[in-house]
C-alpha positions as CSV (number, residue, x, y, z in Angstrom):
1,X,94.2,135.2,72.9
2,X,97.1,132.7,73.5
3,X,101.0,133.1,73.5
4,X,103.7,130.8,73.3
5,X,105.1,130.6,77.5
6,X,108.5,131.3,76.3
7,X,107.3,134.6,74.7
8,X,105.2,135.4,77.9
9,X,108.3,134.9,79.6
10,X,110.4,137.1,77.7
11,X,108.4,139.8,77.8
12,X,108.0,139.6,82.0
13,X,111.9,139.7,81.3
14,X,112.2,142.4,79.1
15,X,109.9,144.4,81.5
16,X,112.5,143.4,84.5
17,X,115.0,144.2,82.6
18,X,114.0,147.6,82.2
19,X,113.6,147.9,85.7
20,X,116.6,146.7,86.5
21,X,118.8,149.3,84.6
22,X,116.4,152.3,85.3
23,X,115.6,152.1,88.9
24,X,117.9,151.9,91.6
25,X,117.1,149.1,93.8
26,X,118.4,146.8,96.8
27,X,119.7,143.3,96.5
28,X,116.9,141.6,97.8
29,X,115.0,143.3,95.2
30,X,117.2,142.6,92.1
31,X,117.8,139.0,92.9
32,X,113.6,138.5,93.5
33,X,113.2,139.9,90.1
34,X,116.4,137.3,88.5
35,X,114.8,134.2,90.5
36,X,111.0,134.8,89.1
37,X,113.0,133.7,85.6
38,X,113.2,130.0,86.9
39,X,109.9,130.6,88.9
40,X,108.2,131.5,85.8
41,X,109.8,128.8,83.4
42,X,108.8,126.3,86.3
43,X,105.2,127.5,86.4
44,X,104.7,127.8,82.9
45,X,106.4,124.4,82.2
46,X,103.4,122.8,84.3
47,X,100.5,124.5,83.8
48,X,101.2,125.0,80.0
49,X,100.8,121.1,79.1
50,X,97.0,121.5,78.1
51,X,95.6,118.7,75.4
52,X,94.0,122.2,72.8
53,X,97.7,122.6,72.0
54,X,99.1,121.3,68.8
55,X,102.6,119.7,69.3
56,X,103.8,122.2,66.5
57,X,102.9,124.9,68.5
58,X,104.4,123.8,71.7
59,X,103.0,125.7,75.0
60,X,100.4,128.2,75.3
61,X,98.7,129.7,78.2
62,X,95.5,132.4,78.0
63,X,96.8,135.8,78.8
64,X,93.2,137.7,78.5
65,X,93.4,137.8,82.6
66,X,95.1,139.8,84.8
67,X,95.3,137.9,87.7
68,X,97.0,134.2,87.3
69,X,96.1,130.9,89.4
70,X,98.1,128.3,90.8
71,X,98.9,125.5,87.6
72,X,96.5,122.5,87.7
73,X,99.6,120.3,87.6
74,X,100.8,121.9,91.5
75,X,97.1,121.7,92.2
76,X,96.8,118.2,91.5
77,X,99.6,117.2,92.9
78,X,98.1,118.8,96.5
79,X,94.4,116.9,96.0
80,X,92.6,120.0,95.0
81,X,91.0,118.9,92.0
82,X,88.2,121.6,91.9
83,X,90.5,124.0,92.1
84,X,93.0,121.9,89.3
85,X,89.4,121.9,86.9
86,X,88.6,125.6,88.0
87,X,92.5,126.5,86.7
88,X,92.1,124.8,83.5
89,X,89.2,126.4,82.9
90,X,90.8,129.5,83.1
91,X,93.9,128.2,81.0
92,X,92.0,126.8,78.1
93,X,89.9,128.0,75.1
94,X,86.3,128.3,74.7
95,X,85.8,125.4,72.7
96,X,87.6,123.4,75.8
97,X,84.6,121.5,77.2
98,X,83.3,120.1,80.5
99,X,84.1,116.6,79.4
100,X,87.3,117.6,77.8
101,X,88.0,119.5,81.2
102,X,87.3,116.1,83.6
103,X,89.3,114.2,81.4
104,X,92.2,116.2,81.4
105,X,92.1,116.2,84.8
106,X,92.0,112.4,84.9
107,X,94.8,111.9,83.2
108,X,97.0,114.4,85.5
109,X,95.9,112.6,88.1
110,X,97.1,109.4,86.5
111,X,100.5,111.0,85.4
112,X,100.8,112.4,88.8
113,X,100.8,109.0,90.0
114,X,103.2,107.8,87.3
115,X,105.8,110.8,88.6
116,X,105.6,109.6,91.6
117,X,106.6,106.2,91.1
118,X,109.4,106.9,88.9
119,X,110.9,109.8,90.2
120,X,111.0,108.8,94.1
121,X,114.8,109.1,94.9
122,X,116.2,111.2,92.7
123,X,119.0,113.6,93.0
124,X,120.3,116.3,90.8
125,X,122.9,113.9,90.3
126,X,120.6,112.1,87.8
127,X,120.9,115.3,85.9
128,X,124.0,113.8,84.8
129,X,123.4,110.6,84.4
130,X,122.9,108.8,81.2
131,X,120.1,110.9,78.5
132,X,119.3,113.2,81.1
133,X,122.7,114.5,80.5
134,X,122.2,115.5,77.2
135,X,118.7,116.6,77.9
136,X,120.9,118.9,81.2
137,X,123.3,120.1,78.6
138,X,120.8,121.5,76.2
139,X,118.6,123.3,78.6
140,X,122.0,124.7,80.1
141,X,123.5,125.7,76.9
142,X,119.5,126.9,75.5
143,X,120.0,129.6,78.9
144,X,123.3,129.9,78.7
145,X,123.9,131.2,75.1
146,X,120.7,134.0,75.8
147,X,124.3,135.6,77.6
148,X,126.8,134.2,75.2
149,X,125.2,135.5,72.2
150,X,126.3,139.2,73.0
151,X,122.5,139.9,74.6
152,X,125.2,142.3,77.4
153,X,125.4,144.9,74.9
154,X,121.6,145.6,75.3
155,X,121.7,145.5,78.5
156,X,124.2,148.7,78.0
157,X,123.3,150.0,75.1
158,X,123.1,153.7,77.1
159,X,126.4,153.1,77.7
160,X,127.2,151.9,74.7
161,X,126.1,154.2,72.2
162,X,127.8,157.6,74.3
163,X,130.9,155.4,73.8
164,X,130.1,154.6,69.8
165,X,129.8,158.7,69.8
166,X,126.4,160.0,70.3
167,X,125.1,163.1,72.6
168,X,123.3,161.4,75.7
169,X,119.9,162.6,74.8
170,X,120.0,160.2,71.5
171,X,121.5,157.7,73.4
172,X,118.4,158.1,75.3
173,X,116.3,158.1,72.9
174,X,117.4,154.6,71.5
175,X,117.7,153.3,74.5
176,X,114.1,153.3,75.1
177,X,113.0,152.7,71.0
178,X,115.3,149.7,71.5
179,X,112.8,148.2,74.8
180,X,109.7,149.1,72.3
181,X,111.0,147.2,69.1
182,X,112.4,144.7,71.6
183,X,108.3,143.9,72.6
184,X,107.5,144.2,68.5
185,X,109.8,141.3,68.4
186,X,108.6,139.4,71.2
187,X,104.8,139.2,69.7
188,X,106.0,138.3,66.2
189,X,107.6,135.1,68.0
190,X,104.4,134.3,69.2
191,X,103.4,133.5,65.4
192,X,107.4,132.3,63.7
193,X,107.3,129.5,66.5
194,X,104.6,128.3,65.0
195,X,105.7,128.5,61.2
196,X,109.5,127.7,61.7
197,X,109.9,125.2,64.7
198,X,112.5,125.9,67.5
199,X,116.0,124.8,66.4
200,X,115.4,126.3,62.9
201,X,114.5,129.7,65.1
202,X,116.8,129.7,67.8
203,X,120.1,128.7,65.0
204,X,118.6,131.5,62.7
205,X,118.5,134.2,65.2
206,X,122.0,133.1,66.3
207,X,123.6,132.9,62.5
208,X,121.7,136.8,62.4
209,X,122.8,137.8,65.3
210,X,126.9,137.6,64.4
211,X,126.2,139.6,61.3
212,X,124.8,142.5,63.3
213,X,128.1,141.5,65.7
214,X,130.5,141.9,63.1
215,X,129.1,145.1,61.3
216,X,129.1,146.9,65.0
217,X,132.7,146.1,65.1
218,X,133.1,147.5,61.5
219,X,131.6,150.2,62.2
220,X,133.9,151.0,64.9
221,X,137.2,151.7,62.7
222,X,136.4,155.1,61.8
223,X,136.6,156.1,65.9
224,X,133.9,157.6,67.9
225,X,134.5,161.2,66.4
226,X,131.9,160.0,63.1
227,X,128.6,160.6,64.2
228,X,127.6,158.3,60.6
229,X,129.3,155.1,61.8
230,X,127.7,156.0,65.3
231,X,124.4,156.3,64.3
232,X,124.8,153.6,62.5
233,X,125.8,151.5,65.4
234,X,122.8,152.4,67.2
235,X,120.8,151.0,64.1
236,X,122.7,147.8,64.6
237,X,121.8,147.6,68.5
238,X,118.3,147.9,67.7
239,X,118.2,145.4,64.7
240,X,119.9,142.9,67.4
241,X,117.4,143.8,69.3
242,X,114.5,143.1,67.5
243,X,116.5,139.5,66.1
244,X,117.3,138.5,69.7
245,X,113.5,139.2,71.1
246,X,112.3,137.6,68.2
247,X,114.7,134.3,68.2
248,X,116.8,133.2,71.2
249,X,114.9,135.0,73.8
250,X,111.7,133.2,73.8
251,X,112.3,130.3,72.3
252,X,115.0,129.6,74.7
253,X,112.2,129.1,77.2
254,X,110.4,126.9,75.3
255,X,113.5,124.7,74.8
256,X,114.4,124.7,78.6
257,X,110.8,123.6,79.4
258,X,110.0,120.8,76.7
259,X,113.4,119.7,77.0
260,X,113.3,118.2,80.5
261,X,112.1,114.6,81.7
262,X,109.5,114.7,83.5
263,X,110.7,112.9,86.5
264,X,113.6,115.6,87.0
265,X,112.1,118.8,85.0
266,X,112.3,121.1,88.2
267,X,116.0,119.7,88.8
268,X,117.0,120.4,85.1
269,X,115.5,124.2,85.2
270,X,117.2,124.9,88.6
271,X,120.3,123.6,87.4
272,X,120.0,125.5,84.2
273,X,118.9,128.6,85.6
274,X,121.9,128.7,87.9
275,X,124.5,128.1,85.2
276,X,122.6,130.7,83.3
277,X,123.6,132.8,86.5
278,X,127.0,132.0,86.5
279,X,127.6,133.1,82.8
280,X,125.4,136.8,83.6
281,X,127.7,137.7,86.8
282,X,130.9,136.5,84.1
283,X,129.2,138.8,81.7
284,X,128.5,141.5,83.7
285,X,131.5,142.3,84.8
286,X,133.6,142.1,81.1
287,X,130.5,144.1,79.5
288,X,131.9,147.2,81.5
289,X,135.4,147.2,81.3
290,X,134.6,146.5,77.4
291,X,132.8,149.6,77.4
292,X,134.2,152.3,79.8
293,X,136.5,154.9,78.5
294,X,138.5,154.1,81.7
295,X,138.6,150.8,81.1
296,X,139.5,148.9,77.9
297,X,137.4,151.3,75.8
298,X,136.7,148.2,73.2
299,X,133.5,150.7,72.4
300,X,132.1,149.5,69.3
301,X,134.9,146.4,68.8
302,X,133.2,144.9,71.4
303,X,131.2,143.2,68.3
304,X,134.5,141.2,67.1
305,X,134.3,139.8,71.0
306,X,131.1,138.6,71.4
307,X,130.9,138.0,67.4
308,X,133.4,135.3,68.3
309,X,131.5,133.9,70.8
310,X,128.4,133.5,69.3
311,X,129.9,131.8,66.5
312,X,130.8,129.0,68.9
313,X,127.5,128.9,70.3
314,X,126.1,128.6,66.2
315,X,128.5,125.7,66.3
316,X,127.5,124.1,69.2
317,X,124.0,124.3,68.4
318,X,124.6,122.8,64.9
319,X,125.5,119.8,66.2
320,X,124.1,119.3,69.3
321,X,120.5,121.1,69.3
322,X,118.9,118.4,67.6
């Protein structure tokens, strides 16, 4: 069975995000688990780029194993090349032969040499420089708007739906349907990347995303004393759920790893990652004054907010996701 990589790796961060809102832990701990997401978009950007992948389909890595290698691209690059053929091996379908396999090999080899000729002396300051700027700004904004989009009221949907109303035991309750219909989303991108393409996707999701928005911010009016309208704003969270694990979350990945040259593709995900960084900490600390009866106590008008917010991100996209 294959997967698209950014699917993979929004499921690893679907299962970290769990983690990170369920069990207490230290700070080492929680920023291990936020660094694997450039880790993993780095690792799957190499050892994804196998020649049994259509270009439609974009990158897919075999996911029948439990235990993973290193990528035959790193392996290459160190001079292990029966390790690099025993990798893709692993990585590659059954109908992937023994010729196909030294081939492939070959021409990593001769790419590897290619990379090194044309990216000796680089700085991230090339990021910026010229088309790699655009290619920067789109695997920026691709990370970026997975925040912007209004992805923080998942994050606190506990929180969230006592404030829209609801006993904590429901609250509860939805909480954990929403991770579960979160992963049902996940695996049905693993098939509408292949049938839609990514900006048709990741716009999509976006355009779907500030209806839910709006209609959570509707649904507020009445106060949180209507258990209707708050029961109905937990239906909302999990719909956004599902849209977001089935657009922008996965295909986001796949963006942020196709989009980079290859000369400065580690130096584009770093930089991408970190102003993906930026925006969480901005987000994490409005998300809870938003939602705390102490605080603002925006409760369910939260939706006009980040409704607003995505709808810039859908214009942005428009006209410069292309």
């Amino acid at each position: 069975m294959s997967i698209s990589a950014g699917s993979l790796v929004n499921s690893l961060d679907l299962v970290s995000s769990v983690v990170w809102f369920r069990v207490p832990m230290s700070g080492l701990t929680g920023f291990l688990l936020r660094f694997s997401g450039c880790g993993l978009s780095l690792y799957l950007s190499e050892c994804c780029l196998l020649p049994n992948v259509s270009h439609s389909t974009g990158y897919r890595v075999s996911c029948i194993r439990t235990n993973s290698s290193p990528a035959p691209w790193w392996l290459v690059r160190k001079g292990r090349l029966d390790d690099a053929k025993k990798s893709l091996r692993r990585l590659t379908t059954k109908g992937f032969t023994e010729e196909d396999t030294e081939k492939t090999v070959a021409m990593m080899i001769h790419t590897n040499e290619m990379e090194i000729a044309v990216s000796s002396g680089t700085s991230y300051w090339d990021c910026f420089k010229g088309t790699d700027l655009r290619r920067t700004e789109i695997a920026s904004m691709a990370w970026m708007i997975q925040t912007l989009c209004g992805s923080g009221l998942m994050g606190a949907s506990t929180q969230f739906y006592e404030q829209a109303g609801l006993d904590n035991i429901f609250a509860f309750d939805l909480n954990m349907a929403q991770y579960c219909i979160g992963a049902i989303g996940t695996v049905a991108s693993w098939y509408a990347m292949t049938k839609f393409g990514r900006r048709t996707l990741y716009i999509g999701g976006l355009c779907a995303i500030f209806v839910v928005l709006m209609i959570v911010g509707f649904l507020a009016i009445p106060g949180p004393g209507n258990t209707s309208a708050a029961w109905a704003t937990g239906s909302m969270l999990l719909i956004f759920t599902f849209i977001y694990d089935f657009t922008v979350g996965p295909v986001c990945y796949c963006l942020v790893a196709e989009v980079s040259s290859i000369r400065l593709r580690q130096k584009t995900i770093v930089l991408a990652r970190n102003f993906y960084n930026i925006i969480g900490i901005i987000n994490n600390i409005l998300t809870p004054h938003m939602l705390n009866a102490t605080g603002w106590n925006w409760r369910g008008y939260s939706g006009f907010f980040w409704a607003g917010v995505n709808a810039l991100c859908i214009v942005w996209c428009y006209f410069r996701l292309v």
